[in-house]
N, C-alpha and C positions, 0 to 999 in steps of 0.2 A: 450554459447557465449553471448546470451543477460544480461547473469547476467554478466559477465565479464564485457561487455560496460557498464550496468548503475552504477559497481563498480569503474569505470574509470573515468565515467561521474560526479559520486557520489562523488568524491575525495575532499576535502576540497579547496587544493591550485587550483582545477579547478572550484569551483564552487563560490571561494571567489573573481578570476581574471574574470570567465565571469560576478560576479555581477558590479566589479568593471569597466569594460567594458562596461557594458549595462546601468549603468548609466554615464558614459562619452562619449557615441552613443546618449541619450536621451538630453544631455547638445549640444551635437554637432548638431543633428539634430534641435534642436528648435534654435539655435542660426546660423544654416548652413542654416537654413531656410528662417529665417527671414532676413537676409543679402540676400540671393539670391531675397528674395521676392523684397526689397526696389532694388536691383542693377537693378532685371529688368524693376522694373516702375521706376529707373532711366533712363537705357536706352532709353525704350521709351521715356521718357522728351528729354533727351537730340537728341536723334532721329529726335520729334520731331521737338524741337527746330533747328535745323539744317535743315530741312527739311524747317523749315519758314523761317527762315535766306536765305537760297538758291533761295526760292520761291518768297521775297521780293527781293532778287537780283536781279532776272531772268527779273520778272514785272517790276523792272527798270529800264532796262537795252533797255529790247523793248521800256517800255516807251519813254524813252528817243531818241529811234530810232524812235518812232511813231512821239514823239514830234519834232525833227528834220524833218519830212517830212511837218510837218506843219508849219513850221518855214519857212522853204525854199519854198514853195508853196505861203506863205503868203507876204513873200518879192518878188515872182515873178508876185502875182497877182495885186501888186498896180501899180507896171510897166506896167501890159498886162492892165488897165483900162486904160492910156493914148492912148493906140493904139487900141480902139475897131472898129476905122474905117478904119484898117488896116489889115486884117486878113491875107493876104499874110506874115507876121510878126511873126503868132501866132508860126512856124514850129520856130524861136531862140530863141523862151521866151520855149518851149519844153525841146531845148538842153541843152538853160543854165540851168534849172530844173535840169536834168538828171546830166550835169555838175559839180554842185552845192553839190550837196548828192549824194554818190552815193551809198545809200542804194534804191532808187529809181529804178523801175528796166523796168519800162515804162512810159510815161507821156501825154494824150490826151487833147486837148483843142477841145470841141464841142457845135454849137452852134446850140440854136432852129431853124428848118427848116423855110428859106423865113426869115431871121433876115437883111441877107446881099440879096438886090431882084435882081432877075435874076441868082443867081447863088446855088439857093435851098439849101443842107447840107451842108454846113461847119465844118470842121472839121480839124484838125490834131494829127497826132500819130504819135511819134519817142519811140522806146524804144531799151533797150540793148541788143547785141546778146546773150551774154547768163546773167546769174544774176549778175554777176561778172567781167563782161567784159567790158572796156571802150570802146570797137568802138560800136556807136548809128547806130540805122537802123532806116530810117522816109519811112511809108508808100506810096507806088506810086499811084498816082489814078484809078489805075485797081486793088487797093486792095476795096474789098466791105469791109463797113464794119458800119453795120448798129446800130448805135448807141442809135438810138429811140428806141430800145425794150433790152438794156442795165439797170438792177437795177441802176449800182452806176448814170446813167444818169435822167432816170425818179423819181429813189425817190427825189432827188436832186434839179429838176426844181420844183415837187411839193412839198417839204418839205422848199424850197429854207431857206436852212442852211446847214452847213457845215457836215460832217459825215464820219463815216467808214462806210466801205460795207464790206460786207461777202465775206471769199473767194471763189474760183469757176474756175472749167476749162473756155477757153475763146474758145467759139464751133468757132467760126470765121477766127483764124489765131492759126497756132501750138507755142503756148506758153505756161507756166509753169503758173500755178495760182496763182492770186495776192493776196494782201490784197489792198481796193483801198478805198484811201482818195480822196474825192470830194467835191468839195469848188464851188457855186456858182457863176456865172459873175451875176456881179448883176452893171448896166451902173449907171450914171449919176441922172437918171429919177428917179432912184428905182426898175426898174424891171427888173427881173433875166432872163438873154437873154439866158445866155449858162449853161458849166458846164466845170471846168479843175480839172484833176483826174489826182492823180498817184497814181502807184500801188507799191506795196514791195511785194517783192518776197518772198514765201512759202517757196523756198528753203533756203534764207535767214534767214528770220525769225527759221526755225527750226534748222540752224546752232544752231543758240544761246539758243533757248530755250531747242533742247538736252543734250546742253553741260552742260545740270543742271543736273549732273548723279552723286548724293551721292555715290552711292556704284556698283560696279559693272554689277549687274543684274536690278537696277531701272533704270525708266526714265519715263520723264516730259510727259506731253498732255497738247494741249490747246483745250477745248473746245466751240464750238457758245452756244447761249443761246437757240437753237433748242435739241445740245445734239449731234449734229456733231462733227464731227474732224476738226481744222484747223490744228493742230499738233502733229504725232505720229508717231515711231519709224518702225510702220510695215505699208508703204503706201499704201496697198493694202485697210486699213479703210479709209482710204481718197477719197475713189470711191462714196460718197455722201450720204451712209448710217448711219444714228445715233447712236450715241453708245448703244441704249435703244434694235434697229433693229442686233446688233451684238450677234451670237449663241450665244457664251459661257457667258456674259455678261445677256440676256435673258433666260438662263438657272440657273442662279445663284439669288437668291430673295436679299441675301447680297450685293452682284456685284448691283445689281438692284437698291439698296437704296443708295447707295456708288456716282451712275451715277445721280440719281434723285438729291442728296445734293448738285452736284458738277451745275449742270441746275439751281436750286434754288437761285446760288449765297449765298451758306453757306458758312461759312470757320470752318475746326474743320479736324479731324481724324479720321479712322476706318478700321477697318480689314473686308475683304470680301476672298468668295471663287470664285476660278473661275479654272478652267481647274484642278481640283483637287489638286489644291494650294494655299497655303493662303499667301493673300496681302495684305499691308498698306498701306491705301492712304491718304496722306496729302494734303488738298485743301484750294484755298481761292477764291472770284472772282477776277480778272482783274482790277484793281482802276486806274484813270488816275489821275498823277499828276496835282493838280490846280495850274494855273500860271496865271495871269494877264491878259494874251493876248491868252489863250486858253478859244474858243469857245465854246468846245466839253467837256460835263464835266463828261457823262457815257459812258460807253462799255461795252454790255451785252458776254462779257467773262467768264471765269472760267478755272485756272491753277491748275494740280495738281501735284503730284509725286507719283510715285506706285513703294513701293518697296515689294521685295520679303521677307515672311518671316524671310527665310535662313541668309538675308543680313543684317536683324535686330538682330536676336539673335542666328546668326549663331557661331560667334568669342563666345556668350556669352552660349550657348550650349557645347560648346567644354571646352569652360572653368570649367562648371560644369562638366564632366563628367575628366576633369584631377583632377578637385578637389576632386572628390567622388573618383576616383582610390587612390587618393594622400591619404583621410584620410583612406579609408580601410587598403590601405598597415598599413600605420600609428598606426591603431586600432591594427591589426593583431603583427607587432613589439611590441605596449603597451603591446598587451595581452601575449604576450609571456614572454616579462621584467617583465609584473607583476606577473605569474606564477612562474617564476624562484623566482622573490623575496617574494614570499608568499611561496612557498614549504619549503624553510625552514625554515620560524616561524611555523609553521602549521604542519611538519613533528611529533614532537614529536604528537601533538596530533593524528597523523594518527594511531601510533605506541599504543596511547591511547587508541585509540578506536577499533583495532583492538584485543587490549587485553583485556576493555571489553567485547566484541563478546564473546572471548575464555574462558572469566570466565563465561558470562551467558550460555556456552554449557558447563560447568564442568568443568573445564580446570583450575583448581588452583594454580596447582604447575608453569606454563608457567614463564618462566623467563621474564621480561621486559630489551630491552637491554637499557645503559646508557648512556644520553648523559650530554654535557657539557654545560649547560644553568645558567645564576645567575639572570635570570629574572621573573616575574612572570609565566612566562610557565614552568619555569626549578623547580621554587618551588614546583607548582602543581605536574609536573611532578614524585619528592621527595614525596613528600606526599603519590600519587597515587603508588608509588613503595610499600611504609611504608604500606598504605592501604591494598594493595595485599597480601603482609606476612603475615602482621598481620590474614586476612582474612585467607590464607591458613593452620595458625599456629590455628588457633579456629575451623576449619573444618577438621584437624588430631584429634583433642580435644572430639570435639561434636562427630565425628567419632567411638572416644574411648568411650567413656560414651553410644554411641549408643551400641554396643557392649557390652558392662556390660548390661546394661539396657534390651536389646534381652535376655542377658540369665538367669537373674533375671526373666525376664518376662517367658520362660522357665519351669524354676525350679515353679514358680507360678501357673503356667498349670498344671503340672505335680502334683503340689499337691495337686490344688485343683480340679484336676481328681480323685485322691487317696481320699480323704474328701469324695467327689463323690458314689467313690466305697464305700467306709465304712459305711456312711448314707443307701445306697441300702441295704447291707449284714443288719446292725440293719432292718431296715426297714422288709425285709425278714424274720428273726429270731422275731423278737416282733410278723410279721403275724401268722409265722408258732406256733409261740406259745401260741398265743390268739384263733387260730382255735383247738389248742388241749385240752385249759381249757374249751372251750367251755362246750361240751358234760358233762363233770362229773360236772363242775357248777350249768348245766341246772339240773341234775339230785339230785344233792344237794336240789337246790329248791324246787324241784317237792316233796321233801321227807319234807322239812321243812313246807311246805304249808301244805301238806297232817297234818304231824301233828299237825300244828296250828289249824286247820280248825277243826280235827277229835277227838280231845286230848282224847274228853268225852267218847266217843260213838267207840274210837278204840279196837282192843283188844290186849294185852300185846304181843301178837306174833305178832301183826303186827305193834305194835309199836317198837318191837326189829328190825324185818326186815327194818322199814324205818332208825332205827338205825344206822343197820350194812352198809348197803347203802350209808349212807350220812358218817358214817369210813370211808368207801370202797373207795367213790368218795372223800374223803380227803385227804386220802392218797396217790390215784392217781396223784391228783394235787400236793402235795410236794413232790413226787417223780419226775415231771415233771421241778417242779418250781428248784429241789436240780439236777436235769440233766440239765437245762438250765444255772444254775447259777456256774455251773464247765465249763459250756465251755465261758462263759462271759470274765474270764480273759484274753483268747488267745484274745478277741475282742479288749481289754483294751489296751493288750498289743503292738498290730498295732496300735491302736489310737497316743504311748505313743510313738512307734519308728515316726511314722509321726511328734508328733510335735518336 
């Protein structure tokens, strides 16, 4: 089974389509890549940028509502200096305030204790029943309402210049917390008698400044220079705790530098975690428009926007992943069209090389079947046919000649087995006949020596006897050497059928 798959695997038109495919993945990746890379630090820019565009809106948008309370406070206050020895008066310079703008959402005129004598605090407060509503309500003198231990009041006499104050529930009468502009009475003499304040409404103000919601799941804060809420979506943070004093924010060391940048009065961007999500927040500080006749020239502000990740690259998430489904299909189809159209320039070679396989297992005679090709694979192909004959037709050849050649070789055995034998039989016959001259040789000798040695001193009978002896033993041998040399021919004559 696994030879079958890496024979499948093995296949040329498969292995020439997935090359051809893994280098059009390798083109598509670094080029899918690199698009995706720059779209998303597009996005982010443009993100960005949109996010400052909104946030420069938003800033002047309140400005402008800021700057209109200062406006209409400034025109009511050179009219209230004509009448500072009227204070039964101050309660229509109030209404017309309120009147006037009505983003204004209360208006107090009060002055320093014992200013007006005999009649200790002075004061008046008219504001609107709700943020939004034109009928005014002016407080009745059985409302307390102690103004001496009042911020937008005391910093005011002692800073005596004009200013925003922090917002803040107001512990004294059940109203909605303001933002409160407070403008010095400052008489004739030069000294700052009182203090007339109005407030804008929290709720107001966050009308406009949530309606700065890029994307669905983001939204604006405004922060004090403490690190407070003046403005956020979930008013339960508006209970007086800092955003530094908030769990999930305090839990987060990102969240943590994100809230410090935004206190610091930076402006820039960054991603934080917080509730095990991640957020973008775009910030700047609060800038007041400079105009001519505006006193007040900072506000320790900071505006941001917090969007969710989801809402930045969520459109651009999705879009990637239709794009990756889109080029897979895409791959998948190539790779298919390109198989189909490689299998058949590449078939004959498969046919090729499956026929060498069968010629290097023996297999000569294998018929190669034919196709109809006029290009260089079809030549090859010709050639490789031609090859194969030819090869089969020298391997019937060599086959043959092998076969002569075995039995030459044979016949060569056989005879130089028989040489063999014949050398043995000489071999045998010279031994057997050199052991049998032996004896009468030796005794030849024995008789010759003896008379060499004795010639003198022999006597005639024993020199016949050594005589008859060395006849005797003469004889012997040419009877031996005339019995060996009758059987010689029979030797000759195998020697003579062999060759």
């Amino acid at each position: 089974m696994q030879k079958m798959i890496r024979k499948v695997f093995s296949a040329p038109s498969i292995r020439l389509s997935s090359l051809v495919v893994l280098e059009i993945v390798t083109l598509l990746i670094v080029s899918l890549g690199g698009l995706l890379y720059f779209t998303r630090k597009a996005l982010v820019e443009e993100s960005k940028m949109d996010a400052e565009l909104r946030l420069e809106g938003t800033v002047q948008q309140v400005d402008n509502m800021l700057l209109s309370i200062e406006q209409s406070m400034g025109n009511i206050y050179h009219a209230l200096l004509d009448h500072l020895d009227q204070p039964d008066r101050m309660q229509d310079y109030c209404r017309r305030l309120l009147e006037s703008n009505p983003n204004i959402n209360g208006c107090v005129i009060a002055f320093k204790p014992d200013y007006y004598p005999d009649r200790g605090n002075v004061y008046t407060f008219v504001h609107r029943k709700k943020y939004n509503s034109p009928e005014l309500i002016t407080a009745d003198e059985n409302f307390k309402f102690i103004y001496t231990q009042k911020k937008w009041y005391n910093e005011t006499m002692e800073k005596c210049r004009p200013s925003w104050i922090d917002p803040g529930e107001n512990q004294d009468y059940n109203l909605e917390p303001v933002i409160t502009y407070s403008l010095p009475i400052i008489d004739h003499s030069g000294e700052c008698v009182g203090v007339i304040a109005a407030g804008l409404s929290i709720n107001l103000l966050s009308q406009i400044v949530l309606e700065t919601k890029p994307s669905p799941n983001s939204y604006t804060i405004l922060l004090n220079h403490d690190g407070s809420y003046f403005i956020h979506p979930n008013r339960e943070k508006l209970a007086g705790q800092t955003v530094f004093e908030q769990p999930e924010v305090a839990e987060s060391p990102t969240a943590l530098a994100a809230a410090k940048a935004m206190v610091e009065g930076k402006t820039g961007n960054m991603s934080f975690q917080m509730n095990d999500f991640t957020w973008y927040l775009f910030y700047k500080p609060f800038v007041l428009t400079k105009t001519p006749s505006r006193s007040i020239g900072t506000i320790k502000w900071s505006i941001g926007t917090v969007y969710p990740k989801e809402d930045i690259f969520g459109e651009y998430n999705h879009l990637v992943f239709h794009v990756l489904g889109i080029v897979a299909v895409a791959l998948l189809v190539f790779y298919l069209l390109c198989k189909k159209a490689v299998h058949k320039p590449v078939k004959p070679l498969v046919y090729l090389t499956e026929s060498a396989e069968r010629i290097a297992d023996g297999h000569y005679d294998d018929s190669i079947p034919n196709i109809n090709r006029d290009d260089e694979v079809g030549e090859f192909y010709k050639h490789f046919q031609i090859m194969r004959k030819t090869m089969a037709d020298n391997i019937v050849k060599l086959e043959e000649q092998k076969a002569i050649l075995d039995k030459h070789h044979e016949e060569l055995e056989k005879a130089h087995q028989k040489i063999q034998d014949d050398e043995q039989v000489k071999t045998t016959f010279l031994h057997n006949v050199s052991n049998k001259m032996i004896a009468p040789a030796a005794s030849i000798e024995n008789s010759v020596i003896t008379l060499c040695d004795h010639y003198e001193d022999i006597t005639l009978t024993e020199a016949n006897k050594e005589k008859d002896n060395i006849k005797r033993q003469s004889e012997t041998i040419l009877e031996l050497l005339s019995h060996n040399f009758n059987a010689s021919p029979k030797i000759e004559r195998k020697e003579d059928n062999h060759e």
